[in-house]
C-alpha angles and dihedrals in degrees: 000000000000095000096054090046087056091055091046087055078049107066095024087065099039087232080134093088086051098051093043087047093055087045093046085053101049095044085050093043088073106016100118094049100046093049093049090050084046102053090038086054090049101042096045094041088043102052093040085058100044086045095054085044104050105022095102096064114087099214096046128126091217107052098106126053088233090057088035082063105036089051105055097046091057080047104060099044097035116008139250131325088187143352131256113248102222124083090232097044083051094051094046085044083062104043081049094058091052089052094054091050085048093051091044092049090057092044086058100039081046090062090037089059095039086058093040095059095048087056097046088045102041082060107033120090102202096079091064128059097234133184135160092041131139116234120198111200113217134008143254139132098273096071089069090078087029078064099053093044092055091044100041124157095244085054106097100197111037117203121220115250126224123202116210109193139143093212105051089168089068085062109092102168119182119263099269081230079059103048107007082205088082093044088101097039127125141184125218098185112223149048123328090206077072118096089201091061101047089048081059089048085057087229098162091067097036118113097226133005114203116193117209123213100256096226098194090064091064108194098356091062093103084055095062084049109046077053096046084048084054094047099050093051078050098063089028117088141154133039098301104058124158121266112245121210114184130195110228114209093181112040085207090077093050094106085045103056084035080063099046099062112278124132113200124021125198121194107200088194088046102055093030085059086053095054098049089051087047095056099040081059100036110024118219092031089123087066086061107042087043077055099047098043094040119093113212140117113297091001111124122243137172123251131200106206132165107250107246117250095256089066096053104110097034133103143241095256095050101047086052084056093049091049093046093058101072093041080139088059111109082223097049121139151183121255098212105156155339134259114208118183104292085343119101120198120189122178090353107203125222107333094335089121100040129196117331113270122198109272099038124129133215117228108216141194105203127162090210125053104265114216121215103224098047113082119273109260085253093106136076114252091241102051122078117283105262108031122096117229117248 
């Protein structure tokens, strides 16, 4: 009984493809050598015993130990020529051929399994200490195009991404030879609700964490994520914790999943709603937001950085004037708001937004990807990096 309680543990937890992993490695480990030593047993016992068997008829093949050995070789990797003549050489002639089908069959299941741990290995992230990753709960086919956006050619460091899903069959991810973007792309097969799994995602040292609608669940899809939410603050603690960013199918769960731990919720029907009100008033619009939210070389995009040290103190209307000195720089950007604790500030008119306190951040528009931990393009390319001209 304890013993079926344990495999259920097993595959509850998804520690199987552990287990099948450690036993694909140490049967590889020593493959090569355990099916030569098999193949040299059988030939030479074979052909000893097919010799003493058949070495007192004159028109066997076997009579000698040379043609003992030469036969049975040609026996077990393509059958016999002809047969031996006694009872006993028939009946070791058949043990010997299956034998041959056996060994080929091991040389084949060998290869199978070789191949078999490269790809378990290439997509689990267990076998590697990660940390900084971004990890997407739940699947569909919409975070194929989630997964280029995130590894992008204009984007310098490229995190790697983790896939938490219950169904890894319904992943079919492009070959990395195909899209370099998937190249850094890994599986942890089960559900995200479970703390297990999420400790295997390495989630409390990820980046980011993105949680998918679950679409199979209908109606019931915010629930799995207002739990997944909870899960994810459980296992996450201390002052760096990823940032977790939920899909919302229902607006009405907003506050909920809001409560449950996640940072930042995005509603697809609500803002495509918006968008839809926006262009029926201001035509085109469609073309700006598809620019703003695309990212792609000299495309703009906006950017939520920390203000350097040397801006605190400064106001609105200044910044805009240091940014609007190296117009002709490649890395040259718009100043268009603040961003003050849980406060938003866009276009901030006359002193709304006051001097720059320590914490702000500077909401951006930039046609190239702009690094953290390269300057601001607020000063000039001959002056030294970090201090503002003028």
């Amino acid at each position: 009984m304890s013993r079926r309680k344990a495999l259920i543990e097993i595959i509850r937890t998804g520690r199987w493809r552990e287990i099948v992993l450690s036993a694909l490695t140490s049967w590889n480990r020593n493959q090569v050598a355990l099916i030569a030593a098999s193949v040299v047993i059988t030939w030479l016992v074979g052909a000893a015993a097919l010799y003493l068997a058949e070495r007192g008829e004159e028109t066997s093949e076997f009579k000698t130990g040379t043609g003992a050995l030469w036969g049975v070789w040609v026996l077990l990797f393509s059958g016999l020529d002809n047969p031996p003549e006694t009872a006993a050489g028939r009946v070791i002639a058949m043990v010997l051929l299956v034998l041959g089908v056996g060994l080929a069959g091991l040389f084949t299941a060998s290869v199978a399994s070789l191949l078999i741990e490269r790809y378990l290995r290439r997509r689990d992230v267990s076998t590697f200490e990660m940390s900084d990753h971004l990890v997407l709960c739940n699947w569909s086919p919409r975070g194929l195009e989630w997964i280029r956006e995130v590894h992008a050619k204009i984007i310098a460091e490229k995190r790697p991404v983790v896939i938490i899903h219950d169904e890894t069959d319904e992943i079919d991810l492009p070959d990395k030879a195909d899209e370099a973007a998937f190249g850094d792309v890994y599986i942890v097969k089960g559900d995200p609700t479970s703390e297990v799994v999420l400790r295997r995602a390495k989630v409390p040292k990820a980046h980011s964490v993105v949680v998918l609608t679950d679409q199979r669940e209908g109606k019931h899809a915010d629930g799995k994520s207002i739990l997944t939410c909870i899960a994810i603050r459980n296992i996450c603690k201390g002052e760096k914790q990823p940032n977790v960013a939920a899909e919302c199918h229902n607006p009405n769960n907003r506050h909920h999943l809001k409560k449950a731990g996640a940072d930042e919720i995005i509603s697809s029907d609500e803002l495509g709603l918006r968008l839809l009100a926006r262009t029926a008033l201001f035509h085109g619009m469609t073309r700006v937001y598809q620019e703003l939210l695309t990212v792609g070389r000299d495309a703009n995009e906006m950017f939520l950085l920390e203000a350097p040290e040397e801006l605190i103190g400064k106001d609105f209307v200044e910044l805009i004037g240091l940014f609007a000195r190296h117009r002709n720089d490649r890395r040259s950007c718009l100043l268009i708001g603040i961003q003050r604790d849980d406060e938003m500030m866009l276009n901030p008119i006359g002193g709304e937004a006051g001097p720059i306190k320590a914490g702000d951040q500077l909401i951006l528009l930039s046609r190239v990807y702009l690094d953290p931990s390269q300057p601001l393009p607020i000063v000039a390319a001959s002056k030294e990096p970090g201090l503002p001209e003028g």
